[in-house]
N, C-alpha and C positions, 0 to 999 in steps of 0.2 A: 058207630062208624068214625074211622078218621084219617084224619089227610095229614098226611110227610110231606112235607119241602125236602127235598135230596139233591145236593151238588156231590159231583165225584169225580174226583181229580188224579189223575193218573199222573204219576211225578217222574220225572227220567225219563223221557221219549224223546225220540228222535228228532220231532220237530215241536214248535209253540202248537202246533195246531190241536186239536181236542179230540174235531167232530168225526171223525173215524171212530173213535171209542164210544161217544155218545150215539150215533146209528146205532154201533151193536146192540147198547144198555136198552135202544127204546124196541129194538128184535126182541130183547128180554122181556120189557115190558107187554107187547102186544100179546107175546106166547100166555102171559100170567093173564092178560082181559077178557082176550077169549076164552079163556077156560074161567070165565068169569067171577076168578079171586078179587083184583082190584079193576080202576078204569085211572086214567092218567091225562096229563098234559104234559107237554113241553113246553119249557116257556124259554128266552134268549138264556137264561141265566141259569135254570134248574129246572128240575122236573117233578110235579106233583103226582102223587098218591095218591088214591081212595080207595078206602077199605077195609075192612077189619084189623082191628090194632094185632093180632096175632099173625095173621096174611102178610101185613103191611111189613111185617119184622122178617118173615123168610124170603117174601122177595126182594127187601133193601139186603138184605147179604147176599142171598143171590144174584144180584146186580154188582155190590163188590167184589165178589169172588169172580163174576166172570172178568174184569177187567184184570186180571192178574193171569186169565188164559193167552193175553196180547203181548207176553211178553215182556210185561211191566214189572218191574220189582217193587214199586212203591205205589202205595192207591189211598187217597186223603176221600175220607166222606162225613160229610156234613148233614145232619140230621135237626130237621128240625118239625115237631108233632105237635098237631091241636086235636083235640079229641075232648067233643063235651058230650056228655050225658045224660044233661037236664033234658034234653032233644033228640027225637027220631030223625028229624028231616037235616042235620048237619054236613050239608054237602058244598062241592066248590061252586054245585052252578047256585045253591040257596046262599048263600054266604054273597055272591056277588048282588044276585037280586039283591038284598037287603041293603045294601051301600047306595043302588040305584034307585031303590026307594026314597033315601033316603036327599039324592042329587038331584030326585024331582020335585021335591016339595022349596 
C-alpha cells in the first residue's frame, strides 16, 4: 500500500480562489473510495491518498485531467509517494499512531 501527498494547481482562473476546483477533485475522489480503490483526506494544503501504488497512479491523473474539464488551460500537480514494503500495516492512520506513540513516552 501507499499514500500520495497531491497538490493541484489550476493556473489562469479567473479569480485567486482554488476551492471550487478542489470540491470537484474531492467528488472525484469520493466516486474512486467507494468503489473502494483508494480512501483519502483533505488536509488545508493537499490531499492524501491510500492505496495501491497502481490505483493511486490512475486516480492522480484522473484528478488532473478532470481539472482541465473547468476550463482551465494550465493544471500544475505535485506528487509526492511513500510506499514501504518491509510492512503490511503502512497506513495514514498507523503512521500517525506511531508518532503519538512515540509523544507519549
Amino acid at each position: 500500500m501507499a499514500i500520495a501527498d497531491i497538490t493541484i494547481i489550476p493556473i489562469g482562473t479567473t479569480t485567486p480562489s482554488v476551492s471550487k476546483y478542489i470540491a470537484d477533485i474531492q467528488r472525484v475522489l469520493e466516486n474512486r473510495a467507494q468503489e473502494g480503490l483508494i480512501t483519502y483526506e483533505l488536509t488545508p494544503m493537499s490531499t492524501l491518498i491510500e492505496g495501491e501504488l497502481t490505483d493511486l497512479f490512475k486516480v492522480i491523473q484522473e484528478l488532473h485531467e478532470s481539472v482541465f474539464s473547468e476550463d482551465v488551460k494550465r493544471v500544475a500537480t505535485n506528487i509526492r509517494i511513500d510506499e514501504r514494503r518491509d510492512r503490511n500495516d503502512h497506513s495514514m492512520q498507523n503512521k500517525l499512531a506511531s508518532v503519538k506513540k512515540h509523544l507519549s513516552n
